[in-house]
N, C-alpha and C positions, 0 to 999 in steps of 0.2 A: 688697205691704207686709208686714213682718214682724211676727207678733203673737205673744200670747205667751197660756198657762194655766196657773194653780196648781195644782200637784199634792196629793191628797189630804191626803199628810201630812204635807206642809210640808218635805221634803227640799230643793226645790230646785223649781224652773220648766223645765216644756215652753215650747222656744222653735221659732213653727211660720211656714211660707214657702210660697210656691209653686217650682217648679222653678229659673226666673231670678233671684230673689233670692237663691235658697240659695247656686248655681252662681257667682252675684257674689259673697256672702261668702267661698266657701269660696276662690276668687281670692287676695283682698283679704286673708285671712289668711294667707295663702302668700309675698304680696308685703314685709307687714309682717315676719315673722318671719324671714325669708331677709335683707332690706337694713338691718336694722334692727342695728347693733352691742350694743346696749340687752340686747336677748335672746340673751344667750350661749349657750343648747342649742337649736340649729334645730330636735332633733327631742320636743323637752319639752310640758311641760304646757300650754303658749301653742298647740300645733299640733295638741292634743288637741280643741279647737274645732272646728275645720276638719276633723276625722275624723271629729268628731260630723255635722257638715254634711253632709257624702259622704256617711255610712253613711244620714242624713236622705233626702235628694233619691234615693238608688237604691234610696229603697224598704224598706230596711232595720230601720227603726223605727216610726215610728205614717204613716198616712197617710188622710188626711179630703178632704172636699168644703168647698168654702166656695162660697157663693151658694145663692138661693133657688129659682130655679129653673133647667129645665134648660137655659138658653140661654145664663147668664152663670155655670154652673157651671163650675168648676177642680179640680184635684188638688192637695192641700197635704202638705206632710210636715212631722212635727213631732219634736223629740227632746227627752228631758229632761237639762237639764242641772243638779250639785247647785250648792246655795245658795254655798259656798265660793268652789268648783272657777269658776262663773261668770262668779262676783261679780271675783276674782282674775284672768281672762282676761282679761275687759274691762279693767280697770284697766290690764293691764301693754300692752294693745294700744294705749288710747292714750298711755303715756307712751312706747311706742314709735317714736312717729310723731313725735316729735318731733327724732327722730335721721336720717329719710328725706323726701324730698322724696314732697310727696304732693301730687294734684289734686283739684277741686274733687266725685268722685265718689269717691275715696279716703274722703276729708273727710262724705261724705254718708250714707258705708254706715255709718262707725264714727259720727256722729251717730244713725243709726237706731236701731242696735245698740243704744246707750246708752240709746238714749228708749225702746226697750222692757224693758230691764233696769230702769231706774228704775221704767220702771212698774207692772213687776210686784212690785218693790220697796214701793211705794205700795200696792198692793192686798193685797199677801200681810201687810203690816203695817204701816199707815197712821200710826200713834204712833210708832216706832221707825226708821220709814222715813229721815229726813233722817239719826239718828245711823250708819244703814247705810253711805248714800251717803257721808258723809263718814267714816267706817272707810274703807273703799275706797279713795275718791282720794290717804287718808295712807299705808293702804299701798304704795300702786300709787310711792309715792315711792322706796320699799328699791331694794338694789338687786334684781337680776334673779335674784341665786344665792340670794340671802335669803331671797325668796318660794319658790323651787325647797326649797328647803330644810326648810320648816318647811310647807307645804304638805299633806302626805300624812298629817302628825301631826292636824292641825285639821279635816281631813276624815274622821279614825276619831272623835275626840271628838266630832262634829258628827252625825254616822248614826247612832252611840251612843244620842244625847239621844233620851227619849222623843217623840213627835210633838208632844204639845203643847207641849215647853217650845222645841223648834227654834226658830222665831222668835225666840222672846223672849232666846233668846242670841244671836243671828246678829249682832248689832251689839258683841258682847264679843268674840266666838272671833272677828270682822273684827278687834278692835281687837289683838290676839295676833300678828298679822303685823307692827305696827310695831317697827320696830328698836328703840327705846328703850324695849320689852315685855322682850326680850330682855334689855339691859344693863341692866336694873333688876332682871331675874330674879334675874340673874348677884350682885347686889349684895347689902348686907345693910338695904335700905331694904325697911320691912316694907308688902306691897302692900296696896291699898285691899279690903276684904272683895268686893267687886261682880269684880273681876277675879279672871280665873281663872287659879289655880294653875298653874304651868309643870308641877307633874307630874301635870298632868290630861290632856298629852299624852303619847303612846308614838309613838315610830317601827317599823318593822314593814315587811320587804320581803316579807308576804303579802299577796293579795288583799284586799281591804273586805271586810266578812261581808256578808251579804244584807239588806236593808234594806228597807221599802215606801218607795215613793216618795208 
């Protein structure tokens, strides 16, 4: 079962597996991403998941014991992924699927998925939580170039933010990916003070600077 941990400084969530769950997601993202017309760059931010998973399951990033003792002990592997980057995966995964024929364990991984994204969603910030999830599924509505696009700017603004205020914008800088952010940017309708400024984002084809997780 996949579970999940909060990372110290609110960057983002460790999402952590045993070997055959991971091996099924990392699948299961492979399948979506490749059949799916929805996701125009096969090899983009969506397949970035699935890289994470692989480099997870071989060991690559954190790896733990889950059970008490040694008879029903396991190996898990866990990775963290940022609050954005995520939040933005999931979303475009399942609107993806609504473009390919998918079966009842297609159907059950990306429910998993989901249930533990929210959950950590709920735990990492309990009050703000519902206006997250619902950022999300409006974005997850753009299209595919859209989120491509504005994506890498909201994840410099986002590592930026001091630790303690992450959360507490994680549901504004979601709300930055809806299209009608943009054509409102664009316009001379003066935004509401709680939204943040268009040129609170820079694009940038350098690395992230180093950040704690």
């Amino acid at each position: 079962m996949l579970e999940y941990r909060l990372t110290p400084n609110h960057a983002g969530v460790a999402l952590w597996w045993d070997f055959a769950a991971l091996e099924r997601l990392h699948g299961f993202i492979h399948y979506v991403v490749q059949e799916s017309v929805y996701i125009e760059d096969k090899e983009g931010f969506v397949l970035g998941l699935a890289y994470d998973v692989r480099k997870a399951y071989s060991g690559q990033r954190s790896v733990d014991q889950r059970g008490d003792t040694k008879d029903d002990r396991c190996r898990i592997y866990g990775v963290e992924v940022l609050w954005p980057v995520l939040l933005t995966q999931v979303g475009v995964l399942r609107q993806a699927m609504a473009f390919i024929p998918t079966n009842k364990l297609d159907q059950s991984i990306m429910f998993e998925l989901e249930h533990v994204v929210e959950s950590a969603v709920r735990a990492a910030t309990p009050v703000l939580a519902d206006e997250v999830i619902h950022r999300t599924r409006s974005a997850a509505s753009a299209t595919y170039v859209h989120l491509d696009s504005v994506l890498d700017s909201r994840c410099r603004y986002f590592i930026a933010l001091p630790p303690k205020q992450r959360l507490k914008m994680l549901p504004k800088v979601m709300a930055t990916f809806d299209p009608m952010y943009g054509i409102l940017a664009k316009s001379d309708i003066t935004l509401r003070p709680d939204v943040i400024p268009p040129t609170a984002f820079v694009d940038s084809d350098e690395d992230w600077p180093d950040f704690e997780w």
